[in-house]
C-alpha positions as CSV (number, residue, x, y, z in Angstrom):
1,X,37.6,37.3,119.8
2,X,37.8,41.3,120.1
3,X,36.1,42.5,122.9
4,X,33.9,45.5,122.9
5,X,36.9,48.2,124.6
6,X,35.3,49.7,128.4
7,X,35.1,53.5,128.2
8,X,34.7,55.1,131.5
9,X,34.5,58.8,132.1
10,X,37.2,59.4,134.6
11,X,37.0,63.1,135.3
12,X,34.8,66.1,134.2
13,X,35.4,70.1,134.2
14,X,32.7,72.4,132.2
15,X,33.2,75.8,132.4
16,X,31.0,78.9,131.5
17,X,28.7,76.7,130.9
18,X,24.9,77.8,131.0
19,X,25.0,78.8,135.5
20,X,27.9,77.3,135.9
21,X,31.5,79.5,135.5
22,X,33.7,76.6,136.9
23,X,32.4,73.3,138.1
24,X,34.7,70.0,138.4
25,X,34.1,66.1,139.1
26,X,36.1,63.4,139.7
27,X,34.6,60.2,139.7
28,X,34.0,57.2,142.2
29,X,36.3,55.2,139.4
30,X,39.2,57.3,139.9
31,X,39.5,56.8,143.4
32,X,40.2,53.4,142.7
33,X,43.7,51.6,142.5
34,X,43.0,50.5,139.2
35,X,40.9,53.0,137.8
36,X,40.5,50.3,134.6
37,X,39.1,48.2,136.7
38,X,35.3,46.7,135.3
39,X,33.0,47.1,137.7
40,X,30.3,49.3,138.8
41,X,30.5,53.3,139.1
42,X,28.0,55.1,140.2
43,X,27.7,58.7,140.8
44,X,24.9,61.1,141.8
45,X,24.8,64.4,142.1
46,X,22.6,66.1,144.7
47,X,22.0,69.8,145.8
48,X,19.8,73.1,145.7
49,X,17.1,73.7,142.7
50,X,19.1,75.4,139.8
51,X,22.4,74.7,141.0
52,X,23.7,72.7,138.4
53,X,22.6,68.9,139.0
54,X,21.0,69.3,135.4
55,X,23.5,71.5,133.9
56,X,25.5,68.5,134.2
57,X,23.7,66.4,132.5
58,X,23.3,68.5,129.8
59,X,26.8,69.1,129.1
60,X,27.3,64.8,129.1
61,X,24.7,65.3,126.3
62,X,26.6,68.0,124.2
63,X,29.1,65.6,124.5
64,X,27.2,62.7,123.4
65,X,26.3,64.6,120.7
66,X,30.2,66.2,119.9
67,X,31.0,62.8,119.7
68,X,28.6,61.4,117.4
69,X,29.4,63.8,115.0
70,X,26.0,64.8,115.1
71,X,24.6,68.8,114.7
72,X,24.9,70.5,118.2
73,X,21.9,73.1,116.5
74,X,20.5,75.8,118.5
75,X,21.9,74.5,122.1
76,X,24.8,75.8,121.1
77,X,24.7,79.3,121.7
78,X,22.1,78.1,124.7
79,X,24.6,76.6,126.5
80,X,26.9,79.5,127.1
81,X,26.9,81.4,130.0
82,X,25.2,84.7,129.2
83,X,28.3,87.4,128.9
84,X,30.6,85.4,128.0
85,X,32.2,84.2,124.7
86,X,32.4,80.8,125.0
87,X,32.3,77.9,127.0
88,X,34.7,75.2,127.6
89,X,34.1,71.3,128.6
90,X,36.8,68.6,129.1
91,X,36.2,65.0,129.9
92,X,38.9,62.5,130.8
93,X,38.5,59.1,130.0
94,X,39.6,55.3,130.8
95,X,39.9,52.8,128.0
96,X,40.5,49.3,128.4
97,X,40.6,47.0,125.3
98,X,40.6,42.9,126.3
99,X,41.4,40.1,123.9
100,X,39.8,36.8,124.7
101,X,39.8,37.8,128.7
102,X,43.1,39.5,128.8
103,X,44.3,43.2,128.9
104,X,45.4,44.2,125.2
105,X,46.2,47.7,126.2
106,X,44.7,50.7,128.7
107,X,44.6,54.2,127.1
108,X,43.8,57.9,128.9
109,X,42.0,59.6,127.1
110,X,41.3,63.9,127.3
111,X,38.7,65.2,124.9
112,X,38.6,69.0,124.8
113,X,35.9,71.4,123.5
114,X,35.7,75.4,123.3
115,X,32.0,76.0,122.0
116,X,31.4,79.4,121.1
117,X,28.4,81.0,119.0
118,X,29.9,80.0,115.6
119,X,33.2,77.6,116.2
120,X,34.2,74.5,118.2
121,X,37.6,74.6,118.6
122,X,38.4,70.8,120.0
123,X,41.3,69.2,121.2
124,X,42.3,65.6,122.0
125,X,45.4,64.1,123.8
126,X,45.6,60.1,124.4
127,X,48.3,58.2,125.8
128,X,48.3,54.1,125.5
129,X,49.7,51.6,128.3
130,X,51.2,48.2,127.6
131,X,52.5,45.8,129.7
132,X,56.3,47.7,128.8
133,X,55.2,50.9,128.3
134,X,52.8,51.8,131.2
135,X,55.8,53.5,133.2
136,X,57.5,55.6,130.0
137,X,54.6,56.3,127.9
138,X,53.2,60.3,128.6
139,X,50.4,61.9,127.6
140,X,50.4,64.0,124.4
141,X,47.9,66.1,122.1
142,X,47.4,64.1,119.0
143,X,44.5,66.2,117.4
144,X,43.9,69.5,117.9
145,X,41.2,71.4,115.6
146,X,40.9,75.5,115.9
147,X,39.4,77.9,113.6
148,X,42.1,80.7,114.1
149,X,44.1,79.5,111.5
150,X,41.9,78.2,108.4
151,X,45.1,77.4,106.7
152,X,45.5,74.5,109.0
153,X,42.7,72.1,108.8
154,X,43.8,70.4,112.0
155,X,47.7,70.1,114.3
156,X,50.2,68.9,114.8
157,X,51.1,69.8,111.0
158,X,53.4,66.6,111.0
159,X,50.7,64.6,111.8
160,X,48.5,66.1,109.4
161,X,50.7,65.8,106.3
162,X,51.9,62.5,107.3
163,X,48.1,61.5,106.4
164,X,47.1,63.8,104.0
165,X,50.3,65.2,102.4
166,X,50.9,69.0,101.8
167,X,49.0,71.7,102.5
168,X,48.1,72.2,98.6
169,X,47.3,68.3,98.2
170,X,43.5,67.5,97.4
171,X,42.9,65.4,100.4
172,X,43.8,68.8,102.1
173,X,41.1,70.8,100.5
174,X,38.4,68.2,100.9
175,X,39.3,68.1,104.6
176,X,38.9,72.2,104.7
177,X,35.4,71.8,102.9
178,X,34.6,69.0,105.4
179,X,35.9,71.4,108.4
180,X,33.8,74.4,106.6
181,X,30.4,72.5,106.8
182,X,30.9,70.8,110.2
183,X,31.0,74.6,111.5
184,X,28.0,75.4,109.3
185,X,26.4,73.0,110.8
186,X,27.8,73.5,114.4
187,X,29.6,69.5,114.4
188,X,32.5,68.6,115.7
189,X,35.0,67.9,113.1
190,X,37.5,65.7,114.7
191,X,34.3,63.0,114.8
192,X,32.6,64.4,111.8
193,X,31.7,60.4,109.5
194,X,33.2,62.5,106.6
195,X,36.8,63.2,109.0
196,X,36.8,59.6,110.2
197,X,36.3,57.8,106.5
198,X,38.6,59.9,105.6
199,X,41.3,59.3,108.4
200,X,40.7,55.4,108.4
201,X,41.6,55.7,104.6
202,X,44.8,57.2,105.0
203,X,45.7,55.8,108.0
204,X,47.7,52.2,109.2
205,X,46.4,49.4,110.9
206,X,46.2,49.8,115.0
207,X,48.0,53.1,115.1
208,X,47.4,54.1,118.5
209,X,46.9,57.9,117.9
210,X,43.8,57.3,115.5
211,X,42.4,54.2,116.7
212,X,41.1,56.0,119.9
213,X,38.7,58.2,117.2
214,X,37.0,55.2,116.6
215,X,36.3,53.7,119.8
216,X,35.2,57.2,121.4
217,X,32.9,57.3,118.6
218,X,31.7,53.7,119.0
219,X,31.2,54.3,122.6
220,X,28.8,57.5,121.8
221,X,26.6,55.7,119.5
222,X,26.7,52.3,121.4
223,X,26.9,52.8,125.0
224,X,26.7,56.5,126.3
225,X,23.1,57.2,126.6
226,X,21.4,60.7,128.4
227,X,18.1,60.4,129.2
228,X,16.9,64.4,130.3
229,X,14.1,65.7,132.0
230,X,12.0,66.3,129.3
231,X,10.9,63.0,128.8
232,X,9.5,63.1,132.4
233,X,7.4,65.9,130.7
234,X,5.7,63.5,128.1
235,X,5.0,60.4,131.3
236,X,3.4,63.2,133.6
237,X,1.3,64.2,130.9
238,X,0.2,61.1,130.5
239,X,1.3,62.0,126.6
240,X,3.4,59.0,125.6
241,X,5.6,56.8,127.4
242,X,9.5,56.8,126.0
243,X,11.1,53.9,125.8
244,X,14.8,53.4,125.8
245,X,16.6,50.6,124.7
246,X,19.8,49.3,123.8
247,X,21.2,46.3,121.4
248,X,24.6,45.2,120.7
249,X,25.2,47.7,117.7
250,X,23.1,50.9,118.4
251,X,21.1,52.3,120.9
252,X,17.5,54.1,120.6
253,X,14.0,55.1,122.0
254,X,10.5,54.4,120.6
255,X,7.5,56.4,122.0
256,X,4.1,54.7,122.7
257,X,1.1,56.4,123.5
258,X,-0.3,55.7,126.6
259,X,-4.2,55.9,126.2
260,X,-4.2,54.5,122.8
261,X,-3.1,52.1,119.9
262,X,0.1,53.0,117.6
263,X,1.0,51.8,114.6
264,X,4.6,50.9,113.9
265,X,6.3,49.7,110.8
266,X,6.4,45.4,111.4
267,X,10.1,45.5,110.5
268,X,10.5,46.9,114.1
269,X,7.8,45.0,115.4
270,X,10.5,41.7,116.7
271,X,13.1,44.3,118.2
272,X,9.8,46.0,120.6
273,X,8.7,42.9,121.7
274,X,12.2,41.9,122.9
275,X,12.7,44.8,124.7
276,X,9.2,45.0,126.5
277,X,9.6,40.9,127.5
278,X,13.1,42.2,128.7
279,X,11.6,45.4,130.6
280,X,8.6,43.2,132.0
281,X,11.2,40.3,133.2
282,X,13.1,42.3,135.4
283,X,10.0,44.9,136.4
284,X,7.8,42.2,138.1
285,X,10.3,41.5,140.5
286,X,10.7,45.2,141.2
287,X,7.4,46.4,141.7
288,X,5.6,42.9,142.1
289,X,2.7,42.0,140.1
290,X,3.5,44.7,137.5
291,X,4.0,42.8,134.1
292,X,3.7,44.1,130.4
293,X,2.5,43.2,127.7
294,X,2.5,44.5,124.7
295,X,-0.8,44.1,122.8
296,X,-0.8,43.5,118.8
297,X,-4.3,44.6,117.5
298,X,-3.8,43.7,113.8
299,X,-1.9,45.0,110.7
300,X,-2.5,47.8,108.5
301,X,-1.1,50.2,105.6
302,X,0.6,53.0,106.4
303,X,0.7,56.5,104.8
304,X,4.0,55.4,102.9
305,X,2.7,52.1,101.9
306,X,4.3,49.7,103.9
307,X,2.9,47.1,106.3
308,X,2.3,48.3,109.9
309,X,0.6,46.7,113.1
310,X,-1.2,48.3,115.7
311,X,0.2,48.1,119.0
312,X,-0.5,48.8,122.7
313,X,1.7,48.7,126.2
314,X,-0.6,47.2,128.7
315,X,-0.2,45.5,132.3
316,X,-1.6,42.1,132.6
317,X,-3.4,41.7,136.2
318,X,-4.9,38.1,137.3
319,X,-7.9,38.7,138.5
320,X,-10.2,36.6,141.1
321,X,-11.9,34.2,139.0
322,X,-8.3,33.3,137.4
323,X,-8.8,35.1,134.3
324,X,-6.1,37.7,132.8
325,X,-6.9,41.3,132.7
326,X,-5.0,44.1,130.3
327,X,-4.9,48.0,131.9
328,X,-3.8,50.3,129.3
329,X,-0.7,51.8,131.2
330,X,-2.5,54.8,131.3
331,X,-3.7,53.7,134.7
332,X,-0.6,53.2,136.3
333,X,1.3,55.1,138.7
334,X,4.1,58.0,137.0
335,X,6.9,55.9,139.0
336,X,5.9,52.2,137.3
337,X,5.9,54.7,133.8
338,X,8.9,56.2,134.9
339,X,11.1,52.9,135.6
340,X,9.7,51.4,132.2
341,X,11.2,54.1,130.4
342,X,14.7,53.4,131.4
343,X,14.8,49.8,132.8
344,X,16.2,48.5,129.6
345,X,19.2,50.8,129.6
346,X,19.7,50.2,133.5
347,X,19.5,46.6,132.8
348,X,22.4,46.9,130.3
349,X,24.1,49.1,132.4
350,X,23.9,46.6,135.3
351,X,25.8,43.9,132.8
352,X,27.7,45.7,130.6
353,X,31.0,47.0,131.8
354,X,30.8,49.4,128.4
355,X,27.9,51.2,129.3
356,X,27.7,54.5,130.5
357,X,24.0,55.7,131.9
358,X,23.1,59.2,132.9
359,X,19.6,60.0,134.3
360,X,18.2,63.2,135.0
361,X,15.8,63.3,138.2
362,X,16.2,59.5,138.5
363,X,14.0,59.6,141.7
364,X,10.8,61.0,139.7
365,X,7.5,59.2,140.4
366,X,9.7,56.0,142.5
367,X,9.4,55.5,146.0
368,X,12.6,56.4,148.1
369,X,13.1,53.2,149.5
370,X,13.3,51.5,145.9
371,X,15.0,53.6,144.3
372,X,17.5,52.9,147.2
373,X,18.0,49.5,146.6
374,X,18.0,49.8,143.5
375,X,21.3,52.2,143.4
376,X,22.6,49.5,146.5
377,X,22.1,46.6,143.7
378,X,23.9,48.5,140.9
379,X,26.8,49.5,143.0
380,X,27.3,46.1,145.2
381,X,27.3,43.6,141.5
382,X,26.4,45.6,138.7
383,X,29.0,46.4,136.0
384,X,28.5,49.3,134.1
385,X,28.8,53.5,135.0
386,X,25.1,55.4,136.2
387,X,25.4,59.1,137.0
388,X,22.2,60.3,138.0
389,X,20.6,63.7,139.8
390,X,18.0,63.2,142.7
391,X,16.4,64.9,145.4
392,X,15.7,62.0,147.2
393,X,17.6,61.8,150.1
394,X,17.1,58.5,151.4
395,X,20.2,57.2,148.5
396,X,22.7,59.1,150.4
397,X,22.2,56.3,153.2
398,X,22.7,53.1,150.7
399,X,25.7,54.6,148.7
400,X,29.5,55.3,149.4
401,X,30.5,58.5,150.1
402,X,32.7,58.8,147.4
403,X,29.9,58.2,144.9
404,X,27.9,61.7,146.1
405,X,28.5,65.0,145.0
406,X,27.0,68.0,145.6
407,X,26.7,71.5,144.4
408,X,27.2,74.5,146.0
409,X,26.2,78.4,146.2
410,X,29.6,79.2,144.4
411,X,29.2,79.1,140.4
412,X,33.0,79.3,140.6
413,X,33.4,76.1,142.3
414,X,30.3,74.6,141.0
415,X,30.9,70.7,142.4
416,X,31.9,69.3,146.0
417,X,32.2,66.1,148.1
418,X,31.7,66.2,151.8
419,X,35.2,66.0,153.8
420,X,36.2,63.1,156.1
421,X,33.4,60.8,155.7
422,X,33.8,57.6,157.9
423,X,32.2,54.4,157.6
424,X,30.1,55.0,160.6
425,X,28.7,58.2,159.6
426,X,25.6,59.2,158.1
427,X,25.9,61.4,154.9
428,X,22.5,62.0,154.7
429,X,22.9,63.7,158.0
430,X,26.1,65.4,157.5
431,X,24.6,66.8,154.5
432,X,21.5,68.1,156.2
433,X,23.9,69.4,159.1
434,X,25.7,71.5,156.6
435,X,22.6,73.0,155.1
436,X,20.8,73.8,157.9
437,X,24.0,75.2,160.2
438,X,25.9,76.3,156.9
439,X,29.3,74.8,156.1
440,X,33.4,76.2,157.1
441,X,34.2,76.2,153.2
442,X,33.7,79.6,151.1
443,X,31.1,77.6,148.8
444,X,27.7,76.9,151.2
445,X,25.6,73.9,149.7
446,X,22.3,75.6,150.1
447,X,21.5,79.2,149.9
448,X,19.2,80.4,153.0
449,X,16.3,81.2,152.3
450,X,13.5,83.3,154.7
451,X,10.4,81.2,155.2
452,X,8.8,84.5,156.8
453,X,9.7,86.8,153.6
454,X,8.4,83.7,151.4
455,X,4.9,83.6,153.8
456,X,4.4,87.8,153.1
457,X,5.4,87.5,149.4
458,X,2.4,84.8,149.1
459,X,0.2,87.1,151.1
460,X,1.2,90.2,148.9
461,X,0.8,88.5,145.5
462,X,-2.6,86.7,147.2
463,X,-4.8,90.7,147.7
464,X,-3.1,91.4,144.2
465,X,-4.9,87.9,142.6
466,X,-8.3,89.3,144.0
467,X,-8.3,92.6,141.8
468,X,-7.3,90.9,139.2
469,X,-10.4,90.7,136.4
470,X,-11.1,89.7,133.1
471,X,-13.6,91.8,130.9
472,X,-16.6,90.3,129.4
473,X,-15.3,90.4,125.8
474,X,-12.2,88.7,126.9
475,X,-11.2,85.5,125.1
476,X,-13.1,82.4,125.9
477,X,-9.8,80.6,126.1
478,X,-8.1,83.0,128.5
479,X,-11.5,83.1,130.9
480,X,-12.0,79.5,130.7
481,X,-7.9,79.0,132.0
């Protein structure tokens, strides 16, 4: 039996990258003695509004979407730093492949990317361990994919012609159409489907320097999932709830309305209800009492013909007489909303060693001391890697030091860990000690701010609200707000 291989990002450097010029992390794994090892990794990232806790997480989701081979689109030229050219992210990975319970080989890992308005010029270097090999083997580029030279579809040329013979050969010039639509489109090439068909064609069996494509591309469909802010946006709304899941060969989402019925298509009926009798499972014992349901209200035709049935996320409540009671979810609190959207991937990431998890604002809507022992549980016996951001402090008193980092003032040196940590100390307080009495490195982790220049700007602003008017032929929807 082939294992799944464990991907685990191992380090992290973005550059010029929306209001970050320079920002590096190095993860809780790495600090290990065996940074292969299974088991849990978590990291969040804490600090000042608009000092790149998100920006983070946006860049792992360019990445999830470089790897994919899927179209980057308009966040392209969004994610560049204004003035500059281009920005740069590199992300170093572990990979550990097991055969029926034993190590079958470790690999490192280094994807590259320069994204500029038009091009992504990517590069990849991978070295593999076995048990013979571990102390010789070194660490070499084995793809490397620029748009300086459009003679070359990709380096080193030996590589490339070993493959796909000559420069004049046809494989060649289907490659550079390939390579001319995956920068139309703004994909990467190296993990373009069309690139990778074509490579596992022409290449043999287990060759170590293109068998790493396929698992990096596995892992990004399979088990690296981003869940941003945004979808905060839809459960404060009260617009739709987002549901992510994840099964053995893919991962997804489906959105449910909150305050009404939706009908889905019935071939997708069996994999919703597994995943809301998974979610409710584990969410009673979180927040107790609080089970789902998910209520079928009958089939129907759908626009394009095909059978559909009405469903609706509810929580069952017993009520005094001993009869059950369904609550549209629309009546529950942001945070219960808020852990049903990503329970099923935290749930996976809690078993699965392969699973990588990174949540944006993981501490909206949940109660600090929950969300506390929840991160405690994760990191004490769970199994997979959760990055998250928070402003919630209370996290930085359940979880090792070496699983915080936090920004800074300096977009140059974007990323920081507090200094000589003991056991006995409080990071929560250290951290708060730093902010409030300022800190002896050049990058601060909070920029001051005047809370008697903030109280006469809302003064100021206040007498300019009271002139302001609107005139009686002003539109209805302006004067009604």
């Amino acid at each position: 039996m082939n294992e799944t291989p464990i991907v685990r990002i191992q380090r992290a450097s973005i550059k010029k990258f929306r209001n970050v010029e320079s920002g590096d992390i190095r993860f809780p794994c790495n600090y290990g003695e065996d940074i292969f090892a299974p088991k849990a990794d978590v990291l969040g990232i804490y600090g000042q509004n608009g000092s790149g806790k998100t920006t983070f997480i946006d860049a792992l989701e360019i990445l999830k979407t470089l790897l994919s081979g899927q179209k980057v689109g308009a966040e392209l030229s969004d994610c560049i730093s204004y003035g500059q050219e281009k920005a740069e992210l590199q992300f170093e990975f572990s990979i550990l492949k097991l055969h029926e319970g034993n190590v079958a080989y470790r690999r490192r890992f280094i994807y590259a990317a320069a994204l500029s308005k038009d091009t992504i010029d990517e590069t990849i270097k991978c070295v593999t361990f076995s048990s013979d090999s571990e102390k010789t083997s070194r660490l070499k580029t084995i793809f490397e994919c620029t748009h300086q030279e459009e003679d070359d579809v990709f380096t080193p040329q030996v590589k490339s012609e070993s493959l796909f013979g000559s420069k004049q050969s046809a494989k060649m010039n289907e490659l550079r159409v390939t390579k001319l639509l995956c920068q139309k489109e703004h994909r990467s090439f190296l993990f373009a489907p069309e690139f990778l068909k074509m490579l596992h064609d022409a290449a043999q069996d287990n060759d170590d320097e293109v068998e790493p494509l396929y698992e990096m591309a596995l892992y990004a469909k399979t088990s690296l999932f981003v869940i941003l802010n945004r979808n905060n946006g839809l459960i404060s709304l009260d617009a739709a709830i987002p549901v992510n899941f994840r099964t053995e060969t893919a991962g997804g989402m489906f959105t449910l309305p909150i305050d009404q019925p939706k009908t889905i298509p019935t071939r997708f009926l069996e994999i919703i209800r597994q995943v809301i009798s998974t979610i409710s499972t584990v969410l009673c014992k979180i927040i107790p009492g609080a089970k789902l349901t998910l209520v079928e209200l009958g089939t129907e035709l759908m626009e394009d013909g095909n059978q559909g049935t009405k469903i609706q996320l509810a929580r069952e409540l017993l009520c005094a007489n001993g009869e059950l009671h369904r609550l549209p979810l629309k009546y529950e609190s942001e945070g219960i909303k808020k852990i049903t959207s990503i329970l099923h991937l935290l749930i996976a990431a809690y078993n699965d060693p392969s699973i990588t998890l990174a949540v944006d604002e993981l501490d909206a809507g949940i109660y600090e001391y929950l969300l506390g022992e929840l991160l405690r549980i994760m990191q004490n016996s769970g199994k997979g890697q959760l990055i998250f951001t928070s402003h919630n402090l209370y996290p930085l008193e359940t979880l090792e030091s070496n699983s915080i980092v936090f920004t800074t003032t300096n977009p140059s040196a974007r990323y920081t860990r507090i200094k000589s940590v003991r056991a006995t100390n409080n990071l929560r307080s250290m951290y708060l000690r730093e902010v409030i009495l300022g800190s002896d490195d050049d990058a601060a982790l909070y920029e001051e701010t005047n809370v008697s220049e903030i109280a006469h700007a809302m003064r100021v602003v206040g007498k300019r609200m009271e002139s302001i008017s609107l005139s009686d032929d002003a539109p209805s929807e302006v004067s009604n707000g």
